[in-house]
C-alpha positions in Angstrom: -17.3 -100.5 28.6 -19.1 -103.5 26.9 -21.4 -105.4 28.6 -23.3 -108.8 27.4 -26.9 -109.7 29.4 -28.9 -112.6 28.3 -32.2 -112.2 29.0 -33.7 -115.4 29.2 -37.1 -116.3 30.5 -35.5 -118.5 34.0 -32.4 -116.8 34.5 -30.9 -113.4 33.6 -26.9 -114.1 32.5 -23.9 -111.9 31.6 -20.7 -113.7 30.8 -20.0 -114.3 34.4 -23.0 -114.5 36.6 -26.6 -116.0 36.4 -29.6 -115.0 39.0 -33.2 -115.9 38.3 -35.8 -113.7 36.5 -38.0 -112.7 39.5 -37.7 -109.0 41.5 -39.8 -107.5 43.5 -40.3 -104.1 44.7 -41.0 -101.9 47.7 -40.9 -98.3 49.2 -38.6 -99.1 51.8 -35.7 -100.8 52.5 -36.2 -105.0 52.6 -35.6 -105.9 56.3 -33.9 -109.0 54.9 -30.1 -108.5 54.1 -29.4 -109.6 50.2 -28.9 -107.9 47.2 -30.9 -104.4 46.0 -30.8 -101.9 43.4 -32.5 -98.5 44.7 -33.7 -96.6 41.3 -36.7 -93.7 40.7 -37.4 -94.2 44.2 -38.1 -98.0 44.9 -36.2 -100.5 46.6 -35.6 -103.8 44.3 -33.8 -106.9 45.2 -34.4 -110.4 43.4 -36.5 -113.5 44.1 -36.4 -116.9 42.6 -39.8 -116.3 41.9 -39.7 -115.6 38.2 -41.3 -113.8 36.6 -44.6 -115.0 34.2 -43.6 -115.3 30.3 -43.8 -111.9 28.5 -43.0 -112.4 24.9 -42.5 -108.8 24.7 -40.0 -108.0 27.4 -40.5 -104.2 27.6 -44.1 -104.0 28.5 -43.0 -102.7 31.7 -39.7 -102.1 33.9 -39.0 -104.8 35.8 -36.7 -106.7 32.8 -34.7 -103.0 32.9 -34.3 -103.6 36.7 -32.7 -106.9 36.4 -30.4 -105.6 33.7 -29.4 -102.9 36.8 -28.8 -105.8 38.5 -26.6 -107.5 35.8 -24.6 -104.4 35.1 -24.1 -103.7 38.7 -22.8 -107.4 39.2 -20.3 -106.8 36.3 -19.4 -103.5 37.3 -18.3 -105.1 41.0 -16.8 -107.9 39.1 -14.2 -105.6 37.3 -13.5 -103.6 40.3 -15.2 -100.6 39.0 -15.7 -98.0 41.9 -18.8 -96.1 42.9 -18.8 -92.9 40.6 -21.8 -89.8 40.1 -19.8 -89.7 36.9 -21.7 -91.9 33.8 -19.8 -94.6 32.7 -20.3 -95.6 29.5 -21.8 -98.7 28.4 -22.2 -101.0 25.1 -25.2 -103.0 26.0 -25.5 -106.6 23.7 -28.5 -108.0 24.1 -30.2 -111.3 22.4 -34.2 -112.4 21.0 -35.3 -115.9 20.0 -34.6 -116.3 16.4 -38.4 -115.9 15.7 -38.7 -113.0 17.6 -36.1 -111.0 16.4 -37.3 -109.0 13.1 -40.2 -107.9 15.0 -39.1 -107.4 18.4 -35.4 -106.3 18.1 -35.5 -102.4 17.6 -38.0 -102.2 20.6 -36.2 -104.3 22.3 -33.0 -102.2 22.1 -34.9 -98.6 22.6 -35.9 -100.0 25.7 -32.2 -100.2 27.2 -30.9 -97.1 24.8 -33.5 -94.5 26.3 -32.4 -92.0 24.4 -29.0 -92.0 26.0 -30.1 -90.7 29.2 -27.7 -91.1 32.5 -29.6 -93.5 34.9 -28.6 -93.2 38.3 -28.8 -96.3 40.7 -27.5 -97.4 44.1 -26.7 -101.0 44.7 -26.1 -102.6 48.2 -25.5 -98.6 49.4 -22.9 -97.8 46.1 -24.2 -95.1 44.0 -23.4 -95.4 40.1 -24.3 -93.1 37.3 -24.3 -94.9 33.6 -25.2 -94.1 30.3 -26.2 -96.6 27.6 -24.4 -95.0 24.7 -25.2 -98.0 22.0 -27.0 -101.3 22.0 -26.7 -104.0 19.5 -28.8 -107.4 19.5 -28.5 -110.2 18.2 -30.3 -113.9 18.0 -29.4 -116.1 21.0 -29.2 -119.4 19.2 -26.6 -118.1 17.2 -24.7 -116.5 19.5 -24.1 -120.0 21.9 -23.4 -121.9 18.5 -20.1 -118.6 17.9 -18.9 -120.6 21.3 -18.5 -123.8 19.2 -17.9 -122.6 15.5 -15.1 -124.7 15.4 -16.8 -128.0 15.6 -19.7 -126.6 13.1 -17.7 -125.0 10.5 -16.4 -128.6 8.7 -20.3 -129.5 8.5 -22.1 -129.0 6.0 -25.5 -129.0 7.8 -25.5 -128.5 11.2 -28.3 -127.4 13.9 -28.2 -124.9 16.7 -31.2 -125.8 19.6 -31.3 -123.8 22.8 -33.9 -124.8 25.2 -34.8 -122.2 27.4 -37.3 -121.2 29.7 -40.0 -120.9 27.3 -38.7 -120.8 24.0 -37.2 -123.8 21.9 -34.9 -121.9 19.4 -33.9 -123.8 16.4 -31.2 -122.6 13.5 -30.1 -124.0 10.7 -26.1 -123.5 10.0 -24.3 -124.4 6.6 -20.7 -124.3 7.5 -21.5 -122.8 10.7 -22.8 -119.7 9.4 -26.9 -119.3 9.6 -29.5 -120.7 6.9 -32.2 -118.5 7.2 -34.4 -121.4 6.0 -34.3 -122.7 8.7 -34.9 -120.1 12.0 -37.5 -121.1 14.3 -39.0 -120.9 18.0 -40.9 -123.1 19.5 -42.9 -121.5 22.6 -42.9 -124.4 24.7 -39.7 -124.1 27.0 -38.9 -125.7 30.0 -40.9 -123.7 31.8 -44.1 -124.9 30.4 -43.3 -128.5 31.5 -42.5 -127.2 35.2 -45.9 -125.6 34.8 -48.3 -129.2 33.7 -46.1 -130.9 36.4 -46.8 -128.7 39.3 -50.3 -128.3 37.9 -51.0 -132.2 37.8 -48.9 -133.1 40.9 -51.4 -130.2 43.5 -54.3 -131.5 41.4 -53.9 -135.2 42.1 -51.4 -135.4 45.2 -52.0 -132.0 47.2 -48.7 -131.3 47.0 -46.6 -128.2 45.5 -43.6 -128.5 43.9 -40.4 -126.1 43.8 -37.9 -126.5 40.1 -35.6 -127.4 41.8 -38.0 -131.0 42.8 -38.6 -131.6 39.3 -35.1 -131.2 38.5 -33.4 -133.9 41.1 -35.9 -136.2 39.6 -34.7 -135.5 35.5 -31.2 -136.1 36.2 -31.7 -139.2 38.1 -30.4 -137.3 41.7 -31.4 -138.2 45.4 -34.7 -137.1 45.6 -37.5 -137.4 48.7 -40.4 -137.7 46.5 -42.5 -140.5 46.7 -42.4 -143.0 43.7 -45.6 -142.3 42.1 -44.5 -138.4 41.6 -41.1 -139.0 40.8 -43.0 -141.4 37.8 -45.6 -138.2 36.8 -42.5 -136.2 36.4 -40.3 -138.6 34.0 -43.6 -139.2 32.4 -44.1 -135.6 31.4 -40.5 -134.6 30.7 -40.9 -137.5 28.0 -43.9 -136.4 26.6 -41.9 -132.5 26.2 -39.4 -134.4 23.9 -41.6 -136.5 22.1 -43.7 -133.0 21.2 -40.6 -131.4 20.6 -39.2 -134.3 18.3 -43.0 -134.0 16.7 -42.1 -130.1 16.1 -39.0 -130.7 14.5 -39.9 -133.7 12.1 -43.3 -130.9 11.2 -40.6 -128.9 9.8 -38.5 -131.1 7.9 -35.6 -131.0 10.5 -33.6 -133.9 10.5 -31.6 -134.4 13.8 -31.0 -138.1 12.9 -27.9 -137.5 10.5 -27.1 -134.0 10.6 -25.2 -132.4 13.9 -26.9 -131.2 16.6 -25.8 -128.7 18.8 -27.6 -128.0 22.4 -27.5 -125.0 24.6 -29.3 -123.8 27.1 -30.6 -124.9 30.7 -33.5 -126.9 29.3 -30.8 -129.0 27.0 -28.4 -129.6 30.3 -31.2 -130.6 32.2 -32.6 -133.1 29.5 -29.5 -134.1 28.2 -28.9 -138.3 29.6 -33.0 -138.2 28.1 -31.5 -137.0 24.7 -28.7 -138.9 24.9 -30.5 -142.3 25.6 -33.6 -141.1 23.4 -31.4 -142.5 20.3 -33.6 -140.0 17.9 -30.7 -137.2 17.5 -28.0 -138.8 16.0 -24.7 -136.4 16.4 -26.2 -134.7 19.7 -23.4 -132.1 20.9 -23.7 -130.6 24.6 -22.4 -126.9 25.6 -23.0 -127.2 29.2 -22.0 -123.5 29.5 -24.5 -121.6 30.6 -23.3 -118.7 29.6 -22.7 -119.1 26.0 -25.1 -116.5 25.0 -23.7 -114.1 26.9 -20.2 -114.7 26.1 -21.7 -114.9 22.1 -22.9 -111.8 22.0 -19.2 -110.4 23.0 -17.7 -112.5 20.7 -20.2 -111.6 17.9 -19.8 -108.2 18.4 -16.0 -107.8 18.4 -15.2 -109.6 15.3 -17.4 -107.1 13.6 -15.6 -104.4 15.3 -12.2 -105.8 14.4 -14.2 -106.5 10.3 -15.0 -102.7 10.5 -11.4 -101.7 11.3 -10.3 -103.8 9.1 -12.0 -102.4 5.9 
């Protein structure tokens, strides 16, 4: 069975479903009713909390607990039943460009573990499965697969995912990768959440949730007063202009050459890009999903190439 999880930095996403990256833990049962994954003797369920930037994702369990999460979400999805027998699972996985050569063999050991079956109960259904392979591959790549056929008649094209705290940028030529050109930018979205919520308790006493900042970005009703509703378009313009600063640093031209966005960052931002008038051929995948769904696609053209040979 293949299954694709995106591990991003705000959300966690297979091809099909999207939760937040927060979970907490416990010895007992949550008196709350929602979701839980009951593994090596904890209680887990999720929490819009996320959880704080780790570069390195393995440092510790909890990103292996929200891909519990994610599997058991897909296996419920495809009507799976509840089985002590392993089921066997190809896990595709994805790293910031930049991160990749260094990170990506940890990154898959992590899942792999040596093949061993890992037992879990979710909301009181017992599965046993065994992650028999793991491929990764970059993410900006994989949402651009989504939309190869509006890159491939370009000669220069650009892939940008803005995540939750990574700016991914690749170059494509034809719509295949320029390794010229592979860069990430640590300052996601979540960074500008953080100097909002930062400057807004400092200098108003008040504390704001994402989901504040993100009524006031696209321009929805909103019960914030004026003057925070101005720090916050103040601040998400100062993201892009940095970010514009970051690209023109590099020689990246976004002006003539196409541009293609992914991510939740680039939805969010998207009428500021638009009206920003500084990318010229700006191109939108408002699914948020695409690396998920890349990483499947990536992966089974190779298998069918292999076959094939």
């Amino acid at each position: 069975m293949i299954i694709s999880v995106d591990h991003g930095n705000r959300s966690i996403k297979t091809p099909t479903s999207l939760f937040t990256s927060g979970v907490i833990a416990s010895d007992n049962k949550f008196g709350i009713k929602s979701d839980y994954v009951f593994w090596e003797g904890k209680y887990y369920t999720l929490t819009e909390k996320r959880i704080s930037y780790m570069r390195d994702k393995t440092e510790d369990d909890r990103f292996y607990v929200l891909t519990l999460f994610a599997i058991a979400y897909e296996l419920e999805r495809r009507g799976v039943p509840e089985s002590l027998d392993p089921i066997d699972i190809t896990l595709l996985v994805g790293l910031p460009p930049a991160h990749y050569g260094q990170l990506h063999r940890r990154f898959e050991d992590y899942f792999f573990r040596k093949r061993e079956i890992v037992d879990f109960e979710f909301n009181e259904r017992c599965f046993s499965i065994r992650v028999n392979k793991v491929v990764s591959y970059t993410q900006a790549l994989a949402a651009a697969v989504t939309r190869y056929g509006d890159l491939k008649n370009h000669a220069v094209s650009y892939i940008i995912d803005i995540g939750g705290f990574t700016v991914d940028v690749l170059k494509l030529r034809r719509g295949k990768p320029d390794l010229e050109v592979m860069e990430s930018f640590e300052q996601g979205i979540i960074t500008l959440y953080n100097k909002i919520t930062s400057q807004c308790n400092s200098q108003y006493d008040r504390l704001l949730e994402d989901s504040d900042i993100d009524e006031v970005i696209r321009g929805e009703p909103t019960i914030l007063p004026g003057e925070i509703q101005l720090l916050i378009r103040t601040h998400a313009q100062q993201f892009l202009n940095e970010f514009y600063n970051f690209l023109r640093e590099r020689g990246i031209d976004v002006k003539s050459s196409k541009c293609v966005f992914a991510g939740g960052g680039s939805m969010l931002l998207r009428n500021m890009i638009e009206r920003s008038g500084k990318v010229g051929f700006p191109i939108f995948i408002d699914n948020i999903y695409a690396n998920a769904q890349g990483y499947e696609l990536l992966y089974k053209s190779e298998v069918t190439a292999n076959a094939n040979r």
